[in-house]
GUDOGU-133241 format. One record per residue (C-alpha): chain; residue in one letter; x, y, z; residue number from 1. Coordinates in nm, 2 decimals. Layout:
N
@chain: A res: A xx: X yy: Y zz: Z n: NUM;
...
***
This chain:
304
@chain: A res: X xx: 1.33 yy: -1.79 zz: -0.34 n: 1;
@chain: A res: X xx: 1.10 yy: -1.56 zz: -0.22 n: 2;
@chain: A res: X xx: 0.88 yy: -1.50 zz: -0.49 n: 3;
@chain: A res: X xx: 0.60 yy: -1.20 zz: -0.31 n: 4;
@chain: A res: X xx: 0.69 yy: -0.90 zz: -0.12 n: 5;
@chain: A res: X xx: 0.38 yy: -0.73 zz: 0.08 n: 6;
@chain: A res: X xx: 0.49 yy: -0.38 zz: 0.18 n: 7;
@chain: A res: X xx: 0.32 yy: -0.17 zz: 0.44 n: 8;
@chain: A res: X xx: 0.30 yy: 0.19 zz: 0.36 n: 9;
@chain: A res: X xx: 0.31 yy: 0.45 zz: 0.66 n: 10;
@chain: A res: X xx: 0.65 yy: 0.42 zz: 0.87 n: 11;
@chain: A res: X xx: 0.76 yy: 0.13 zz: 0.61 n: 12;
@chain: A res: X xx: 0.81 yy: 0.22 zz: 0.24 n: 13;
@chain: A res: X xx: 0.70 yy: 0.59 zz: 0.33 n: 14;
@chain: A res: X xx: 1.00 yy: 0.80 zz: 0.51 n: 15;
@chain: A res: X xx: 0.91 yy: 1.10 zz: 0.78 n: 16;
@chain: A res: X xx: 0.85 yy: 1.31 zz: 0.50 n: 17;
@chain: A res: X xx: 0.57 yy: 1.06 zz: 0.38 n: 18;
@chain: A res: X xx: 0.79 yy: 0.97 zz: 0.08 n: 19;
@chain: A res: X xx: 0.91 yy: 0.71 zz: -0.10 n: 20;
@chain: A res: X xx: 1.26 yy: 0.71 zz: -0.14 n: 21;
@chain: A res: X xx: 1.54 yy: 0.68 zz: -0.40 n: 22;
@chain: A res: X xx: 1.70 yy: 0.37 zz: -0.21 n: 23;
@chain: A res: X xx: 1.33 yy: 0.19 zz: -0.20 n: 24;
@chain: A res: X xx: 1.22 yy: 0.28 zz: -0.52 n: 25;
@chain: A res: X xx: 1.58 yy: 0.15 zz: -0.71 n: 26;
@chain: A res: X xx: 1.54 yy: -0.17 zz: -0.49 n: 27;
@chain: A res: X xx: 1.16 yy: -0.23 zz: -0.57 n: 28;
@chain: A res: X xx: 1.25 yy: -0.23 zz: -0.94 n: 29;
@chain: A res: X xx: 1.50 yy: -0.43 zz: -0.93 n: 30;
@chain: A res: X xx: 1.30 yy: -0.71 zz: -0.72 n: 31;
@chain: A res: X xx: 1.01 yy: -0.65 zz: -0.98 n: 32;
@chain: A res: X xx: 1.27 yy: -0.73 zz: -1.25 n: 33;
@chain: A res: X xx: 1.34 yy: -1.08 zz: -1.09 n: 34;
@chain: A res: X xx: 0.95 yy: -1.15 zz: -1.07 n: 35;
@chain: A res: X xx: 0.90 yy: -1.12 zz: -0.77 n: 36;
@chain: A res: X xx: 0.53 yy: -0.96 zz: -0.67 n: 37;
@chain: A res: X xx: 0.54 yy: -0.64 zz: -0.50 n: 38;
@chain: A res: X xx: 0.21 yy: -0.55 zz: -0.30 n: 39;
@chain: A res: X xx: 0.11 yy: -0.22 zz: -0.07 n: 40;
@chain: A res: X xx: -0.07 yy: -0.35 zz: 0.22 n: 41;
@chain: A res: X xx: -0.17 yy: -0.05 zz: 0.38 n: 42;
@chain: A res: X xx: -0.46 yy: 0.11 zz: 0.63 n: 43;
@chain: A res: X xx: -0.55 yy: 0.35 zz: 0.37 n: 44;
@chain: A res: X xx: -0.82 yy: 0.33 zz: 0.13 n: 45;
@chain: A res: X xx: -0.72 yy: 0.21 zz: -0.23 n: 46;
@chain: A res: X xx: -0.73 yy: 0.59 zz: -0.41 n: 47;
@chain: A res: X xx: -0.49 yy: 0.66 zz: -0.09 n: 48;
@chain: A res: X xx: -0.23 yy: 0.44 zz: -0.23 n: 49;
@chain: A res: X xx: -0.30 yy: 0.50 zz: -0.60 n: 50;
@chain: A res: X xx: -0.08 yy: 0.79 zz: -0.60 n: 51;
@chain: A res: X xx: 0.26 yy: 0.53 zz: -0.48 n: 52;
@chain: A res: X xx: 0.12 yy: 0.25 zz: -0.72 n: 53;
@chain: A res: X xx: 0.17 yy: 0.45 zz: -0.98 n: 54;
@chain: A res: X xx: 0.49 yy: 0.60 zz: -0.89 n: 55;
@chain: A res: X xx: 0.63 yy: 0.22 zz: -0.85 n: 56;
@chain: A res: X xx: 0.50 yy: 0.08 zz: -1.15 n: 57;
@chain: A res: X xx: 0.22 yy: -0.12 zz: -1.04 n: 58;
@chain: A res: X xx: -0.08 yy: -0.02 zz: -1.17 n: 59;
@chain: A res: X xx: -0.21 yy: -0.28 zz: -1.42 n: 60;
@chain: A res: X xx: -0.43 yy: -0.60 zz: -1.36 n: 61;
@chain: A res: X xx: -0.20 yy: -0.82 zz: -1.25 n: 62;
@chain: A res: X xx: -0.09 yy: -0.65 zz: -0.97 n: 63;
@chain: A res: X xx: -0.27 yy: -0.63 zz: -0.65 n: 64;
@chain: A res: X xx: -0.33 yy: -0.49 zz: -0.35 n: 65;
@chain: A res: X xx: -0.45 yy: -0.51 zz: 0.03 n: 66;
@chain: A res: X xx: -0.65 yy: -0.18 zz: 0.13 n: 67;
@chain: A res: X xx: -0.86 yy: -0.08 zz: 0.42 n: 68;
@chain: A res: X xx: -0.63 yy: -0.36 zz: 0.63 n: 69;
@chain: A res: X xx: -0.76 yy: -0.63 zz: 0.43 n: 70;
@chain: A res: X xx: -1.15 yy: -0.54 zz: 0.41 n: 71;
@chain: A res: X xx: -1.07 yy: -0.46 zz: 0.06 n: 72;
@chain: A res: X xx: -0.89 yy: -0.61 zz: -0.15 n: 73;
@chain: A res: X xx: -0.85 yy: -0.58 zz: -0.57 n: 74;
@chain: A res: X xx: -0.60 yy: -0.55 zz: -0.83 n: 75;
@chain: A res: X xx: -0.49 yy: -0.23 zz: -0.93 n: 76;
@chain: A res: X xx: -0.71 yy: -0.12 zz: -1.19 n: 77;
@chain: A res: X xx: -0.98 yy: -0.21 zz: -0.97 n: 78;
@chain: A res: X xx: -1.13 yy: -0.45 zz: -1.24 n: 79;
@chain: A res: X xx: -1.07 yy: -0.73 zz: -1.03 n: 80;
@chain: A res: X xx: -1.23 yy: -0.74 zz: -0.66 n: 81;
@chain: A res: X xx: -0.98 yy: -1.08 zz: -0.48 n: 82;
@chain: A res: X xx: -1.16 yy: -0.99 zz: -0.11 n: 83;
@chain: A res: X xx: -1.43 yy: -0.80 zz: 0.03 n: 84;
@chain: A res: X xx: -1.54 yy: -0.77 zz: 0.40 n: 85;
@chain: A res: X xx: -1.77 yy: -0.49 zz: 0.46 n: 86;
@chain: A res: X xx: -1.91 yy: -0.40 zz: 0.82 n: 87;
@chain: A res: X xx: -2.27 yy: -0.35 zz: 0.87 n: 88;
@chain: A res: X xx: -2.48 yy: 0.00 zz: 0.89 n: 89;
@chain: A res: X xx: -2.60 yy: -0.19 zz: 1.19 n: 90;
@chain: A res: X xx: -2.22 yy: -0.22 zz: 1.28 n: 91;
@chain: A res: X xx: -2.17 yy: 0.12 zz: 1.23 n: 92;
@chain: A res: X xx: -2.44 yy: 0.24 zz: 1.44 n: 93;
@chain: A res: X xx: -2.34 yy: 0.01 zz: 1.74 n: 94;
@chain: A res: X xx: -1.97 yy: 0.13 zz: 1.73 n: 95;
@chain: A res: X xx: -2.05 yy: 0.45 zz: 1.68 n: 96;
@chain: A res: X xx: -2.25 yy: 0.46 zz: 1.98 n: 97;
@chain: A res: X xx: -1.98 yy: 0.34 zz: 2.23 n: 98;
@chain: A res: X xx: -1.77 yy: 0.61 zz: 2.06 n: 99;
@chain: A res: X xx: -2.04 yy: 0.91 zz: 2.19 n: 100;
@chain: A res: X xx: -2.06 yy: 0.81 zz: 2.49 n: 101;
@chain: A res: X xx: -1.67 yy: 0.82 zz: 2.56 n: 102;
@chain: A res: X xx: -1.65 yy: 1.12 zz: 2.39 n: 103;
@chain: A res: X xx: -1.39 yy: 0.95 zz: 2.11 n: 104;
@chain: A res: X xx: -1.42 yy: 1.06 zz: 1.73 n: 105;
@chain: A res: X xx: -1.56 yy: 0.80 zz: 1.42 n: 106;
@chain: A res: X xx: -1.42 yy: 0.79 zz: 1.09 n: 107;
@chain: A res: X xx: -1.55 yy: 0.57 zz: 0.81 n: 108;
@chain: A res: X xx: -1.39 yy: 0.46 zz: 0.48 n: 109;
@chain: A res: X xx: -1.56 yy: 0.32 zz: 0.13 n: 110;
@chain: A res: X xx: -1.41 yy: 0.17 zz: -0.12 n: 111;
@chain: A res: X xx: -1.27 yy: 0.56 zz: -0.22 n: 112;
@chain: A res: X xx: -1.37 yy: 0.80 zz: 0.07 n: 113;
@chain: A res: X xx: -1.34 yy: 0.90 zz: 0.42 n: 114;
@chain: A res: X xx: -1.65 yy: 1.00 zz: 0.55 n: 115;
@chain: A res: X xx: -1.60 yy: 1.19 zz: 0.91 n: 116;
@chain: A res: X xx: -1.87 yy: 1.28 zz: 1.18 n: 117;
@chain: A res: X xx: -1.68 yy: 1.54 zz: 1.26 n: 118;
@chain: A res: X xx: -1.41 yy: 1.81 zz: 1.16 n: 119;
@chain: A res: X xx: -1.09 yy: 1.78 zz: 1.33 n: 120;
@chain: A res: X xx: -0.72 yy: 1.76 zz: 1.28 n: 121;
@chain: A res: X xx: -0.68 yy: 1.36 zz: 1.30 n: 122;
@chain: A res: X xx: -0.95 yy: 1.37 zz: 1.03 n: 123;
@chain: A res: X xx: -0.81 yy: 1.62 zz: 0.83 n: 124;
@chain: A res: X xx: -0.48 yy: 1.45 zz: 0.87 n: 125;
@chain: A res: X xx: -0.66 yy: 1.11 zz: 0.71 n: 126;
@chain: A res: X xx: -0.84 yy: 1.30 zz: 0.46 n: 127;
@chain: A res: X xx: -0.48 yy: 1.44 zz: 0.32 n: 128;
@chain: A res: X xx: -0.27 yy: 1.11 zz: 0.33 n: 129;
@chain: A res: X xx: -0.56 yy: 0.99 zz: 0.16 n: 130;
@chain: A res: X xx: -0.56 yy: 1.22 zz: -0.08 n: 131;
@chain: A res: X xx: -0.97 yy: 1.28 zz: -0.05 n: 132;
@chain: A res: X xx: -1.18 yy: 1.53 zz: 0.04 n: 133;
@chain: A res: X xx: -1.28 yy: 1.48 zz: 0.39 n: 134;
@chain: A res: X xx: -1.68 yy: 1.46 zz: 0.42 n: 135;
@chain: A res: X xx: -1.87 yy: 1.54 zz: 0.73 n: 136;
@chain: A res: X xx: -2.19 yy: 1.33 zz: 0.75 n: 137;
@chain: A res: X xx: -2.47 yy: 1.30 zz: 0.96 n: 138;
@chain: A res: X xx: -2.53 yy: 0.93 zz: 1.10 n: 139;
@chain: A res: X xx: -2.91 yy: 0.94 zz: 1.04 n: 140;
@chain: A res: X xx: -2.87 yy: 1.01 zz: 0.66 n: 141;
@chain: A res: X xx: -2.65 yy: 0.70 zz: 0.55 n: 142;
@chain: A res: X xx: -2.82 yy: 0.43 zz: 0.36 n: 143;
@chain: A res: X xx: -2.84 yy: 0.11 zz: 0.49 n: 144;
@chain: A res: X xx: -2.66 yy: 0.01 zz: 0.19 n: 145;
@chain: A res: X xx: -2.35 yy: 0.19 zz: 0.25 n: 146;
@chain: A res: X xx: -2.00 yy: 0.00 zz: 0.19 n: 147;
@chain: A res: X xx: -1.81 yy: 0.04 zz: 0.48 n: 148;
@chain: A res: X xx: -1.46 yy: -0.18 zz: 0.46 n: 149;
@chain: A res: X xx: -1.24 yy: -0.02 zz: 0.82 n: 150;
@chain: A res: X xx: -1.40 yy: 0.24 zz: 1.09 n: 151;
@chain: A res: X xx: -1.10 yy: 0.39 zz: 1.30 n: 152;
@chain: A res: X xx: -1.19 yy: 0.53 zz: 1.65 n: 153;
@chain: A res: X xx: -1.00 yy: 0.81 zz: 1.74 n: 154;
@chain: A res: X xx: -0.88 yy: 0.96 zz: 2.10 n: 155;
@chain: A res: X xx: -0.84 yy: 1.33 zz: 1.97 n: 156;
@chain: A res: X xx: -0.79 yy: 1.44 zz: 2.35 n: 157;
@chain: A res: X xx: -0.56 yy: 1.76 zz: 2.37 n: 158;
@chain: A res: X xx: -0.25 yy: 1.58 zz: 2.52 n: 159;
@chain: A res: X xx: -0.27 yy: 1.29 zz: 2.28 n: 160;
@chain: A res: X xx: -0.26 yy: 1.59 zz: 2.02 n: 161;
@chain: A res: X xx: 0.05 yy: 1.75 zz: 2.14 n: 162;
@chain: A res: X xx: 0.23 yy: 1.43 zz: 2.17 n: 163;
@chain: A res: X xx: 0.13 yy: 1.38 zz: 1.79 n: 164;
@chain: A res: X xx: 0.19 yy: 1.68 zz: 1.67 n: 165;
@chain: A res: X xx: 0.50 yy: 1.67 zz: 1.48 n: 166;
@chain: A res: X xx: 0.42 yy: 1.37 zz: 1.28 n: 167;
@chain: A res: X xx: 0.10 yy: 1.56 zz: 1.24 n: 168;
@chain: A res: X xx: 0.25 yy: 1.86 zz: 1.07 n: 169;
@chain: A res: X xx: 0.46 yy: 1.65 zz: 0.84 n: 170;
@chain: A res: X xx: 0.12 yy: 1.65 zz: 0.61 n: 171;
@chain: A res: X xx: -0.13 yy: 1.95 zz: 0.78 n: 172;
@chain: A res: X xx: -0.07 yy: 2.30 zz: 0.73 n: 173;
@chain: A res: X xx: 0.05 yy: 2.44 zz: 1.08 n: 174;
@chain: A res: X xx: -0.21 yy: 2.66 zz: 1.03 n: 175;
@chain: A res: X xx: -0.47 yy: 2.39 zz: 1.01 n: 176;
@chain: A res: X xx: -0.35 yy: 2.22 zz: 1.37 n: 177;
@chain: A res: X xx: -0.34 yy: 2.56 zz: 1.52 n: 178;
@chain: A res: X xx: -0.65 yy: 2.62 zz: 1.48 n: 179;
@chain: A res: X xx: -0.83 yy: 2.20 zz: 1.52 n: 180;
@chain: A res: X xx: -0.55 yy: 2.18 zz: 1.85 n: 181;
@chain: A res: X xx: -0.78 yy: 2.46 zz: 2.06 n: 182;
@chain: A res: X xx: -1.13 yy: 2.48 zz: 1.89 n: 183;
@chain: A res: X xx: -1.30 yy: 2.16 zz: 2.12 n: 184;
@chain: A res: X xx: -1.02 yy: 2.10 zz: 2.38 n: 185;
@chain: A res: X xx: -1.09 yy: 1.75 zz: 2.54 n: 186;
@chain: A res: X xx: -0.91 yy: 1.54 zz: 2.81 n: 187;
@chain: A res: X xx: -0.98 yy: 1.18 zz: 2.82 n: 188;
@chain: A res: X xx: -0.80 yy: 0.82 zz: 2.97 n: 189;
@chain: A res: X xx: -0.50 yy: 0.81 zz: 2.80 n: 190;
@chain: A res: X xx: -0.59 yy: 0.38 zz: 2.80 n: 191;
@chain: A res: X xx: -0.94 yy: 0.50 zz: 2.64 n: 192;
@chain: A res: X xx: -0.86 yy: 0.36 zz: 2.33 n: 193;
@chain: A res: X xx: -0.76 yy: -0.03 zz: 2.54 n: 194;
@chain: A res: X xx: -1.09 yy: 0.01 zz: 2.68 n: 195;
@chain: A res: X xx: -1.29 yy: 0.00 zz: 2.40 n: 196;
@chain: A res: X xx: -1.06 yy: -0.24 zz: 2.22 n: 197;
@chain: A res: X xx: -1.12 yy: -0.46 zz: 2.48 n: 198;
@chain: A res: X xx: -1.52 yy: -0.43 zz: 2.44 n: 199;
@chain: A res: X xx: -1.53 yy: -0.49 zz: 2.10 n: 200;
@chain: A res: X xx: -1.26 yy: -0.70 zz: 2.01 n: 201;
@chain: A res: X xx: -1.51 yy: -1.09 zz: 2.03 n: 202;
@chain: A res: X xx: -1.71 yy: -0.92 zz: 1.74 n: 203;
@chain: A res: X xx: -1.40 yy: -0.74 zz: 1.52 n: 204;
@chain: A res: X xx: -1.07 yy: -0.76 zz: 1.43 n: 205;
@chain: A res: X xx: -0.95 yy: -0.42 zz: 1.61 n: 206;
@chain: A res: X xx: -0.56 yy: -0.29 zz: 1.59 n: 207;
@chain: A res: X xx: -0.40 yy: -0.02 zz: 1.66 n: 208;
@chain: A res: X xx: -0.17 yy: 0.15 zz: 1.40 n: 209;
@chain: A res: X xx: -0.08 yy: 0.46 zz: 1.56 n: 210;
@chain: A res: X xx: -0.13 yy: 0.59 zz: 1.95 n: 211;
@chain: A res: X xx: -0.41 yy: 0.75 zz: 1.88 n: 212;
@chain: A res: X xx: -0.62 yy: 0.53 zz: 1.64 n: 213;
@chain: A res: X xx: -0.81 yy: 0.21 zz: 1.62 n: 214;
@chain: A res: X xx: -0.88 yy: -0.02 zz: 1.28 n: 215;
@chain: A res: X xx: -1.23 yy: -0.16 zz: 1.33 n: 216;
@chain: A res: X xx: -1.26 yy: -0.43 zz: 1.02 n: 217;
@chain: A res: X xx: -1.48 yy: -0.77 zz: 1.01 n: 218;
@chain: A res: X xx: -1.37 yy: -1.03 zz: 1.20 n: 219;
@chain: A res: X xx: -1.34 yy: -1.22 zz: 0.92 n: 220;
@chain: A res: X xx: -1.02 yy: -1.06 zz: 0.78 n: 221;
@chain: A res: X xx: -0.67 yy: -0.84 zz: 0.78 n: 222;
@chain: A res: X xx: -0.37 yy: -0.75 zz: 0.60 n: 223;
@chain: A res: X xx: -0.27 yy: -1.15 zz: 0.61 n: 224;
@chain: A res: X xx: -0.59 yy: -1.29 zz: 0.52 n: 225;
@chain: A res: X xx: -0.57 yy: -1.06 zz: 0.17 n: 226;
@chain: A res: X xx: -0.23 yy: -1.15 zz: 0.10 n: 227;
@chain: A res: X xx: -0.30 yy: -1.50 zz: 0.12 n: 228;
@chain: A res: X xx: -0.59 yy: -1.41 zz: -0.13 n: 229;
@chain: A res: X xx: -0.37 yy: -1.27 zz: -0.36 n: 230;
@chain: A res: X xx: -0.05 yy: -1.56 zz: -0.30 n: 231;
@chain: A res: X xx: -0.33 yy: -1.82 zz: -0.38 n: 232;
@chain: A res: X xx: -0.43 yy: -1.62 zz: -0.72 n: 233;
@chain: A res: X xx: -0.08 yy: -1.60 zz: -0.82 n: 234;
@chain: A res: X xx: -0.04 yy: -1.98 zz: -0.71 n: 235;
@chain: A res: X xx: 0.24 yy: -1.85 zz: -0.41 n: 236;
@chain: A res: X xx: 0.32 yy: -2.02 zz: -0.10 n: 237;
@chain: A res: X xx: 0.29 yy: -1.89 zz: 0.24 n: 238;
@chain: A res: X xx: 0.70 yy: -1.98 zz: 0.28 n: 239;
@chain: A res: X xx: 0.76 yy: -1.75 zz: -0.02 n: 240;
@chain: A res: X xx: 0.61 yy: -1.45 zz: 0.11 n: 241;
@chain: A res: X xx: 0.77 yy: -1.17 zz: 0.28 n: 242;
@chain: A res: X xx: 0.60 yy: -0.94 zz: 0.49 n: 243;
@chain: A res: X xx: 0.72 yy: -0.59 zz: 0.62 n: 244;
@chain: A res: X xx: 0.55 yy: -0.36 zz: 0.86 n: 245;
@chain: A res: X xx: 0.55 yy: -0.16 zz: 1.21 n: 246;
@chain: A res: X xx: 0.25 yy: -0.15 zz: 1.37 n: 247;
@chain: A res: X xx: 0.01 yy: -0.33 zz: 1.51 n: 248;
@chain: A res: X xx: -0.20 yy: -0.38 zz: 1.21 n: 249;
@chain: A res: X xx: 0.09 yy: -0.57 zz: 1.06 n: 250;
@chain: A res: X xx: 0.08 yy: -0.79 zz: 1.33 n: 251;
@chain: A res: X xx: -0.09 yy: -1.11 zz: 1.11 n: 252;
@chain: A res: X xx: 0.12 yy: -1.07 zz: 0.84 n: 253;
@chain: A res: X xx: 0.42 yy: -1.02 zz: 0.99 n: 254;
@chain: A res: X xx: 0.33 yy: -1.30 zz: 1.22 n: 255;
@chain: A res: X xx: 0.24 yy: -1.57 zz: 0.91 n: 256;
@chain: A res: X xx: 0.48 yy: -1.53 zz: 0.63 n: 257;
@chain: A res: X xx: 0.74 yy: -1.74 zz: 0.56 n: 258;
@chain: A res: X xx: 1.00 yy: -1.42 zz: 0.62 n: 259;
@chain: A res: X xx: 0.82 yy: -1.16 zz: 0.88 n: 260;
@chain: A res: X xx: 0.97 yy: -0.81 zz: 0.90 n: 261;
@chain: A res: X xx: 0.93 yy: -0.54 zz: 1.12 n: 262;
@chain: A res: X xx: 1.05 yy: -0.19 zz: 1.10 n: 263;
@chain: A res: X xx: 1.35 yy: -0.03 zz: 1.33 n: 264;
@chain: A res: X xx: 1.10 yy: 0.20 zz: 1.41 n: 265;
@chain: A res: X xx: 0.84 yy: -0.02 zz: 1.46 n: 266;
@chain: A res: X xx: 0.60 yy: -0.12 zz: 1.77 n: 267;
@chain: A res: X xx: 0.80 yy: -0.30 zz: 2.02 n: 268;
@chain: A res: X xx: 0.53 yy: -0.58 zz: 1.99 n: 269;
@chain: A res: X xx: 0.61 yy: -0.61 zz: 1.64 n: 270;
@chain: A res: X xx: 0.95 yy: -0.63 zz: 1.68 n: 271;
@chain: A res: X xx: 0.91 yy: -0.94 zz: 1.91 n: 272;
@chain: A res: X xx: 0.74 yy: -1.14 zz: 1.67 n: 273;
@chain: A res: X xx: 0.92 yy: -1.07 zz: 1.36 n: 274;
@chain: A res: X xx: 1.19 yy: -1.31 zz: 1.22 n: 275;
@chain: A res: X xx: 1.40 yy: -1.01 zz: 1.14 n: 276;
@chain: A res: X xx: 1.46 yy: -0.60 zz: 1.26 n: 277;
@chain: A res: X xx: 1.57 yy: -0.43 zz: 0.93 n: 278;
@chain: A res: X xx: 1.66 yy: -0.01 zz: 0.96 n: 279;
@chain: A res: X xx: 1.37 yy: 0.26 zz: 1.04 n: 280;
@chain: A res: X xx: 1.18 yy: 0.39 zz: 0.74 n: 281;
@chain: A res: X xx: 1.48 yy: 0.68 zz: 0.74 n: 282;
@chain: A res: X xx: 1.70 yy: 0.47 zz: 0.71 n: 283;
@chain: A res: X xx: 1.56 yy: 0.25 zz: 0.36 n: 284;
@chain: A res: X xx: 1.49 yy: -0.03 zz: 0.58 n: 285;
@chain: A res: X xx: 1.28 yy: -0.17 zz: 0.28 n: 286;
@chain: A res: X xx: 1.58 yy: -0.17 zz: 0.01 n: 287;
@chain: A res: X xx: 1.79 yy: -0.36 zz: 0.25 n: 288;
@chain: A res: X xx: 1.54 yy: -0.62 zz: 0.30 n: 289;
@chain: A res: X xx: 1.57 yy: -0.65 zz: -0.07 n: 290;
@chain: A res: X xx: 1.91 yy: -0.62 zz: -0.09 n: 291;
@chain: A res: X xx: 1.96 yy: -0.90 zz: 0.16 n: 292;
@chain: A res: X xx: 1.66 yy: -1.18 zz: 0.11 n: 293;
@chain: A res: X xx: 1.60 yy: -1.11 zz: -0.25 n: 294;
@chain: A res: X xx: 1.88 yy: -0.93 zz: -0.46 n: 295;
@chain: A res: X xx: 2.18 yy: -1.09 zz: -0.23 n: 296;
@chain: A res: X xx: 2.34 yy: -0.78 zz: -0.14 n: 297;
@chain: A res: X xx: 2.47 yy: -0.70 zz: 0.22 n: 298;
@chain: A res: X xx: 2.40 yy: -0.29 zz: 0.22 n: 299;
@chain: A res: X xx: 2.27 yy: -0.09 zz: 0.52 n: 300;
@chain: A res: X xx: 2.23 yy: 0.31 zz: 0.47 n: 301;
@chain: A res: X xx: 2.28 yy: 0.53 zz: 0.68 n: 302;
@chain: A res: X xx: 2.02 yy: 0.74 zz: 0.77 n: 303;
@chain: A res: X xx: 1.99 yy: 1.10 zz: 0.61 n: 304;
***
């Protein structure tokens, strides 16, 4: 019996309309009655996912959850810290400087902000699924203190843009791309984001989530390495874990548990590795990997 359920959030338990729907929700409570652990295991900072925890029922302290793609990790009152792999101001600096001199844009993310070096519509975009103000800093004025748990390096080129726009505008104002599309037009590699991945990857853990961003966490950990953290806390085996994602930064989980999932919308990378290929996000792919491994049901939806 599988006894935990680790759920990614953007193109897995979230629909197109960045949603959780009915289906999901009805077949999360149900696998919650049984027992079995339900965790969010998401790029997003923790008071990104707040929002959803509450919605399913899972804020209280013995519930957890993997944030930051695994450099944070806590239960979900946040009185409990299970993992915690920061990157360095020193870290920062270095990255940030390949990121100048290739012209790509650097976010940052604390425990419950984004902080931005500049204002544009991929950090605007962040800032709302976050639900967070977005803050524009200056490098120089950061402590050396500073909790950093991901940096995501982003190729905000103007045809990267207009590919992205419609998933864009699912959470921006069209107002707000109108205006961030044209204000600094740039034209980079479209394999700029390879490149650098490629340069940094001996000293990181580096995936990429969407086409035009890359996770930048400590080497030391990822979405797996903090669900294993919580499946030891909650004395659960690897074998009794199911993992369900679609990008690349699902890749370890999806690649270690004892059922790996990936999305029908997912990375075709991910869909190599996985064990199974349940429905897209539209389509409740989540509920029927409930219905089937967990709750013994054989129902697919169709999509709406």
């Amino acid at each position: 019996m599988y006894k935990l359920l680790a759920l990614d959030m953007d193109g897995t338990l979230l629909n197109k309309e960045h949603k959780i729907s009915r289906e999901n929700f009805e077949a999360i409570q149900e696998a919650l009655h049984m027992g079995v652990k339900v965790v969010l295991a998401s790029g997003r900072i923790f008071g990104g996912m707040l929002s959803h925890l509450k919605q399913l029922n899972l804020v209280n302290d013995d519930n957890y959850s993997v944030s930051c793609t695994g450099g944070l990790v806590l239960n979900n009152t946040m009185s409990k810290i299970i993992q915690s792999n920061g990157l360095s101001i020193d870290d920062l600096k270095y990255v940030y400087g390949l990121t100048k001199e290739l012209n790509l844009s650097l976010n940052i993310y604390t425990r419950d902000s984004i902080l931005a070096f500049q204002d544009d519509i991929f950090s605007r975009f962040d800032a709302i699924a976050n639900n967070v103000p977005l803050k524009i800093v200056d490098i120089n004025s950061l402590r050396d203190d500073i909790e950093i748990y991901k940096m995501t390096i982003i190729n905000d080129s103007i045809d990267v843009i207009m590919e992205a726009r419609e998933f864009l505008e699912k959470l921006c104002p069209k107002d707000i791309i109108q205006d961030k599309c044209f204000k600094d037009i740039k034209r980079l590699e479209c394999d700029v984001l390879d490149k650098i991945s490629v340069k940094i990857s001996d000293k990181y853990t580096v995936v990429k989530p969407l086409q035009f961003a890359l996770e930048v966490i400590n080497k030391d950990c990822n979405k797996w390495t903090g669900i294993k953290k919580i499946a030891e806390e909650l004395g659960i085996q690897n074998e009794e874990i199911i993992c369900i994602g679609d990008s690349e930064n699902d890749e370890h989980m999806i690649k270690n548990a004892g059922l790996g999932v990936a999305m029908g919308n997912g990375f075709s990378k991910i869909k190599e590795i996985a064990d199974y290929v349940t429905y897209t996000n539209d389509q409740h792919g989540v509920a029927h990997v409930i219905n089937k491994f967990i709750l013994g049901k054989e129902i697919a939806y169709a999509e709406d």
